[in-house]
C-alpha positions as CSV (number, residue, x, y, z in Angstrom):
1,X,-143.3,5.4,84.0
2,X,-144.5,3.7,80.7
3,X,-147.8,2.7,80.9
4,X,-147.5,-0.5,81.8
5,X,-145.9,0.5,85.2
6,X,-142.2,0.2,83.9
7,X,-139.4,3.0,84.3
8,X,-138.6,4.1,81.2
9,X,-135.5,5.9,81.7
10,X,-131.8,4.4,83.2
11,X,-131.8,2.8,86.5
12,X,-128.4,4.6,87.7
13,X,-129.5,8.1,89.0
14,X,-128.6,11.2,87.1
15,X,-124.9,12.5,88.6
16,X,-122.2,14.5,87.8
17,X,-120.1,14.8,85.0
18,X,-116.9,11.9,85.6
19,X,-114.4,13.4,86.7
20,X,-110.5,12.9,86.0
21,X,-110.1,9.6,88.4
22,X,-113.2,7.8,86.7
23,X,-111.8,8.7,83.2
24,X,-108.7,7.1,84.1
25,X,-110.6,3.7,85.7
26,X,-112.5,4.2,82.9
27,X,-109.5,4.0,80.2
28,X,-107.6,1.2,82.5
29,X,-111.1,-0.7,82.1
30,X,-111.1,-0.5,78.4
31,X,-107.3,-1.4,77.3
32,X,-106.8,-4.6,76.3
33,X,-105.0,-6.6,78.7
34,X,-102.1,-8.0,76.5
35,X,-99.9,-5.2,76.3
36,X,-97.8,-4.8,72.9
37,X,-94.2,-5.5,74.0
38,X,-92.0,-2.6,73.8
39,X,-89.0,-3.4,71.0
40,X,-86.1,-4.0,73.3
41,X,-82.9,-3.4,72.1
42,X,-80.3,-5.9,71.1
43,X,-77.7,-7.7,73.9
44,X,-74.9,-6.1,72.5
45,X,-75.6,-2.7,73.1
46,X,-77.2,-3.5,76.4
47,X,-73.8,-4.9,77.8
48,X,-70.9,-2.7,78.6
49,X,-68.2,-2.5,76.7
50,X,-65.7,-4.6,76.6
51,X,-67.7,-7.3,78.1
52,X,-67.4,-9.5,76.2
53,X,-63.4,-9.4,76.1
54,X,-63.4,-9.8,79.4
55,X,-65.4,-13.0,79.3
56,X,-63.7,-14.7,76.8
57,X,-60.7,-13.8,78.8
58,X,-62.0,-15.3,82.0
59,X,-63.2,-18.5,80.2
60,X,-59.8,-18.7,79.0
61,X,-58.2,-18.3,82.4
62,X,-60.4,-20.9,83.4
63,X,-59.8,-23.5,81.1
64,X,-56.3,-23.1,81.9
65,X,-56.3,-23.4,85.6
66,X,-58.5,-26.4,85.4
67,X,-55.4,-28.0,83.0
68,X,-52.9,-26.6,85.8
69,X,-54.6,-28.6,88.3
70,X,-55.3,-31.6,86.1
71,X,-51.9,-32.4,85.0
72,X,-50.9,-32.2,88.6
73,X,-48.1,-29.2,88.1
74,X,-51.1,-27.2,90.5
75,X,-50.1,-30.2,93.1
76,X,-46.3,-30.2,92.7
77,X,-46.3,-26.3,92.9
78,X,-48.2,-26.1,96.4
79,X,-45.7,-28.5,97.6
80,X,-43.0,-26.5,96.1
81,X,-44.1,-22.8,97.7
82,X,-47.2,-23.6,99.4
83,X,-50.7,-22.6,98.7
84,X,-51.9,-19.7,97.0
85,X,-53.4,-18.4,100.0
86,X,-50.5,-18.2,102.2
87,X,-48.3,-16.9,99.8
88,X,-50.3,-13.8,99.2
89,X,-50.3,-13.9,103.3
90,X,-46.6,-14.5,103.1
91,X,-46.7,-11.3,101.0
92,X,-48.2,-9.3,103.4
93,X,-46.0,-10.4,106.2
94,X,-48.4,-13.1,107.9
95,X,-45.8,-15.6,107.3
96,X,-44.9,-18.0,110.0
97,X,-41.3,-16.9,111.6
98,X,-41.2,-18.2,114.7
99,X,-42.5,-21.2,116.3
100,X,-42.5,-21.5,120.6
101,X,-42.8,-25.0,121.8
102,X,-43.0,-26.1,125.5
103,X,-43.6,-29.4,127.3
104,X,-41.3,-31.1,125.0
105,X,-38.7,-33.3,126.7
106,X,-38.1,-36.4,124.7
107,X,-39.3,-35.4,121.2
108,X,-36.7,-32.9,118.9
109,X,-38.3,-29.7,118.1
110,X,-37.9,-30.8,113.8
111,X,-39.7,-33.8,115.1
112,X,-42.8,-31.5,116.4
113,X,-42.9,-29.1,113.7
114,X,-42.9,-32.2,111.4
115,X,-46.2,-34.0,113.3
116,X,-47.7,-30.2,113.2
117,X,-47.0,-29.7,109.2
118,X,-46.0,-26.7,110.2
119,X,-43.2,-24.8,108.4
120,X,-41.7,-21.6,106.1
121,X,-44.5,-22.3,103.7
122,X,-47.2,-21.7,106.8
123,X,-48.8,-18.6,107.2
124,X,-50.1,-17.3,110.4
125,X,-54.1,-16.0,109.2
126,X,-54.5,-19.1,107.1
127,X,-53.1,-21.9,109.7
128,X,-56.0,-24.2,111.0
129,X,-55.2,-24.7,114.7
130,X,-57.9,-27.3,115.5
131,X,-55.7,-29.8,112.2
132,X,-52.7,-29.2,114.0
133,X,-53.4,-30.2,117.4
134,X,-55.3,-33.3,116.2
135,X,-51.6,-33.7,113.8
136,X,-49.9,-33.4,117.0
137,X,-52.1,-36.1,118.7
138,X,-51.4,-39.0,116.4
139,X,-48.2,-38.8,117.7
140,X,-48.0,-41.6,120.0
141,X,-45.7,-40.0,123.0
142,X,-47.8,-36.7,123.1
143,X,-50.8,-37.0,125.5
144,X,-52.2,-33.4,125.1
145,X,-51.1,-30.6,122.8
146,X,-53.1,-27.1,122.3
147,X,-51.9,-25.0,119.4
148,X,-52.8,-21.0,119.0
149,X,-51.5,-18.0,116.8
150,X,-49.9,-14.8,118.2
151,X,-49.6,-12.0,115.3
152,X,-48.4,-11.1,113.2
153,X,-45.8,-14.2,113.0
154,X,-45.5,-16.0,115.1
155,X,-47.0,-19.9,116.5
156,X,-47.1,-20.8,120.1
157,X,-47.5,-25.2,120.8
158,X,-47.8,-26.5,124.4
159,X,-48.3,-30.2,124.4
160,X,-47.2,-32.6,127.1
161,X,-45.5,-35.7,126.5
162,X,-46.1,-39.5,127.8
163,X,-43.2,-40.5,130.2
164,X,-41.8,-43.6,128.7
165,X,-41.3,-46.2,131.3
166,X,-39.4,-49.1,129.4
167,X,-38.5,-50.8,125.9
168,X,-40.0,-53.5,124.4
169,X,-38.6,-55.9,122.1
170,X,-40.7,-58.2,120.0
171,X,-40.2,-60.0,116.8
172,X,-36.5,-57.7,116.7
173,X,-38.5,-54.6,117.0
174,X,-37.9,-52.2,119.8
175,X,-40.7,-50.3,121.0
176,X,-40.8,-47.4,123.6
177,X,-43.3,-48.7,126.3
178,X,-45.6,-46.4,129.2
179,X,-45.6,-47.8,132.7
180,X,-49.0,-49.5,131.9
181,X,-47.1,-51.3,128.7
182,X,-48.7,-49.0,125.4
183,X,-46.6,-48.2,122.6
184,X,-45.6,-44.6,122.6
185,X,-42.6,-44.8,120.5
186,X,-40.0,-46.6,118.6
187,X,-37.1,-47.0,119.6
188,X,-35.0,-44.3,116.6
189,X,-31.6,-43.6,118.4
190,X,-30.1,-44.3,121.6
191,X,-32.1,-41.3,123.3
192,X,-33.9,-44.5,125.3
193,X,-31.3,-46.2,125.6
194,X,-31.0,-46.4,129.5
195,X,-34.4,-47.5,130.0
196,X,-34.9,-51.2,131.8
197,X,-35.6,-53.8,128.6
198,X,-38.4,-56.5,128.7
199,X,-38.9,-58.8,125.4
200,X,-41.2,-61.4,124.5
201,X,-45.2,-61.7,123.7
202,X,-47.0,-60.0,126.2
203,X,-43.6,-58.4,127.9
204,X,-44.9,-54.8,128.1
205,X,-48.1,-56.3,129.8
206,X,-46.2,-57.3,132.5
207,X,-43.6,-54.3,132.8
208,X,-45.1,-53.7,136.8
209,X,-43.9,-57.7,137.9
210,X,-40.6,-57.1,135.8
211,X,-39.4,-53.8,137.7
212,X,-40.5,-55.2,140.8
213,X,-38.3,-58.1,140.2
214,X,-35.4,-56.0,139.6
215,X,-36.0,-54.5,143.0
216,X,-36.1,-57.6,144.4
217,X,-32.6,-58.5,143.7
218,X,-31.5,-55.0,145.4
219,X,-27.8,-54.1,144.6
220,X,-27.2,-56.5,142.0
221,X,-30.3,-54.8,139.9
222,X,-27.5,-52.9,138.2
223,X,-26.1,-55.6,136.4
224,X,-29.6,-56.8,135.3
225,X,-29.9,-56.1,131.4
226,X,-33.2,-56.9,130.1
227,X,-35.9,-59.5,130.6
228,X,-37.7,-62.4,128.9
229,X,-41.1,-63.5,129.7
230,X,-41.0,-66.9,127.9
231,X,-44.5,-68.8,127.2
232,X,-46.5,-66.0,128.7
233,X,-45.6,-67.8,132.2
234,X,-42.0,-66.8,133.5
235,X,-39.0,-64.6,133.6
236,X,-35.9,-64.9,132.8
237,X,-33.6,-62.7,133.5
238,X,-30.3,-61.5,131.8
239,X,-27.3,-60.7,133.9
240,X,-24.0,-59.4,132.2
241,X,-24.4,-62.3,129.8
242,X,-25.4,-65.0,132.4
243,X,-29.4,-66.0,132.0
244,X,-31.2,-66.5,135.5
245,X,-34.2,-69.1,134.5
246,X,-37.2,-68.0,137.5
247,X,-40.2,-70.2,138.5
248,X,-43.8,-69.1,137.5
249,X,-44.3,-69.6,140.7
250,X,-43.1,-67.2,143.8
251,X,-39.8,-65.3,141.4
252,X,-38.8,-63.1,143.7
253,X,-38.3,-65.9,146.3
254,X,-36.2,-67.3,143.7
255,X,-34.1,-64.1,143.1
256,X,-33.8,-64.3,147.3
257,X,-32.0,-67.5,147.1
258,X,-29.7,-66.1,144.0
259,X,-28.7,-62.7,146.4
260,X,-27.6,-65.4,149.3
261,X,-25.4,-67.1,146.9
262,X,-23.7,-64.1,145.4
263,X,-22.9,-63.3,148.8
264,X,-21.5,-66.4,149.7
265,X,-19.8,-67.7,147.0
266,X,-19.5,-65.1,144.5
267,X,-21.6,-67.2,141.9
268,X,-22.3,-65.1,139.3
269,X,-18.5,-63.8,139.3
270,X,-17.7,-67.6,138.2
271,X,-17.3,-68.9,134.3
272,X,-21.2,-69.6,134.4
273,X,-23.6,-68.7,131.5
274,X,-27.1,-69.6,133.6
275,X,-28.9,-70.1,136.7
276,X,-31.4,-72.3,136.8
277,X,-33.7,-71.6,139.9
278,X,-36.9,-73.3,138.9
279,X,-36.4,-76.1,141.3
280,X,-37.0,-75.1,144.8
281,X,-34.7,-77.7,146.8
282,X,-31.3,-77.0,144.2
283,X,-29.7,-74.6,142.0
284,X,-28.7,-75.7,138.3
285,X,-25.2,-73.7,137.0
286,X,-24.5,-74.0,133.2
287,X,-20.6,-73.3,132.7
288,X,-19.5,-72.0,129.9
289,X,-17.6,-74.1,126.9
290,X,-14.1,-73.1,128.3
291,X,-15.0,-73.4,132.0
292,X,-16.7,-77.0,131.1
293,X,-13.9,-77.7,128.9
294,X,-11.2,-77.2,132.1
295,X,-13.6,-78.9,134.7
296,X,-13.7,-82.1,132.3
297,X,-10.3,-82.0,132.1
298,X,-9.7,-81.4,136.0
299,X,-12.2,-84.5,136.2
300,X,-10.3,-86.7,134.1
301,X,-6.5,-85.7,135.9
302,X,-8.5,-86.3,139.7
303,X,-9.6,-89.6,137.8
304,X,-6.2,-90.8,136.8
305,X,-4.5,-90.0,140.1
306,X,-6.9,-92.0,141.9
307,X,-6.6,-95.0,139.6
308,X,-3.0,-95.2,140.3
């Protein structure tokens, strides 16, 4: 101690020599801590070779397929041979060769593969089931359809089909009809052809009271040919070319009357053209021009002979 009561020498306590580890903190300690940046050496020898042909060559390729698809040859080609994808499928044998279809009764098996999109451009791996079945259900007259794939080639649809009930005819279009009166069809070729026909606004609503109707007239049902429901309130009904006008109220009591004179007097085996039954105490026959024609005529003879 100095003499004024103060250590004179350092405060750290004598020790050993540093060894290797605090040289080193030592040395980390004193380097400045900006680094001098190591020369690095230029891109082009850092890159392989050939790179950069290979870029240009892919920009290239590039450039052009986005002017393929612009111009819209990229469009008229997929329609042509189908998309890339499934002709490199197609090429590997994925390609769709067979289609199975059950449930189908009314439809044509082109018609179904049609609604499904589905043909020798399809390949198996790429198909989307899940688009094809909701294809298949905007088709009106298919109720359900489920679509899967069996490899390598082949397509398996089961679908079942709306049983069309009717035809309706409105505005001159023909319509294929349900029993509860949707649209499930239109009316193509004469595939529907033996089905009852209804026509008018509001006709298919009403299909239940026109086929009951029918019944009603029992044997003679066979000869009926189609109805009209006229003003949303009655029915008329045509019979080998002679109309029979119903009441709104209580038809088929009507259609009663009509079976009791058939049976008695062969009615609608006469020259007649209609039937008015829309009166309750009396029956209205409208002959037609030749049969009114010889009746005036009868008229005028019976007329003449009296006179004299």
């Amino acid at each position: 101690m100095d003499g004024g009561g103060r250590f004179s020498g350092p405060l750290s306590p004598a020790g050993p020599a540093p060894g290797p580890v605090s040289r080193l903190a030592t040395r980390l300690l004193r380097r400045s801590p900006f680094r001098a940046l190591r020369p690095k050496l230029p891109i082009e020898h850092r890159l392989p070779r050939g790179a950069g042909a290979v870029g240009l060559s892919a920009s290239c390729a590039a450039l052009a397929l986005a002017g393929f698809v612009a111009s819209g040859r990229y469009d008229a080609f997929v329609a042509e041979q189908g998309r890339p994808i499934d002709i490199a499928a197609r090429l590997a044998g994925f390609g769709v060769e067979r289609v199975t279809i059950s449930g189908i009764s009314r439809m044509y098996e082109r018609e179904v593969l049609t609604a499904a999109g589905i043909d020798w451009r399809s390949s198996v791996p790429f198909l989307d089931v899940a688009d094809v079945r909701e294809r298949l259900l905007r088709v009106p007259l298919i109720a359900s359809a489920s679509v899967r794939k069996i490899y390598p080639n082949e397509i398996v649809i089961t679908q079942v089909e709306r049983e069309p009930a009717a035809l309706w005819q409105k505005n001159g279009e023909v319509s294929v009809i349900a029993a509860d009166g949707t649209v499930i069809d239109t009316m193509r070729d004469d595939r529907y052809a033996s089905l009852p026909l209804v026509v008018g606004e509001g006709a298919n609503e009403r299909l239940a009271e026109y086929l009951g109707l029918i019944q009603a007239v029992g044997s003679l049902g066979e000869r009926v040919r189609a109805g009209t429901y006229v003003s949303g309130r009655r029915w008329t009904l045509k019979l080998d070319g002679v109309d029979i006008r119903l009441p709104e109220a209580d038809p088929a009591a009507a259609l009663a009357r009509l079976v009791a004179l058939q049976r008695s007097e062969r009615l609608l085996d006469k020259d007649i053209i209609a039937v008015d039954l829309r009166m309750p105490d009396r029956v209205v026959v409208r002959l037609t021009e030749e049969a009114a024609a010889a009746r005036a005529e009868a008229q005028k003879k019976t007329k003449k002979g009296t006179a004299s």
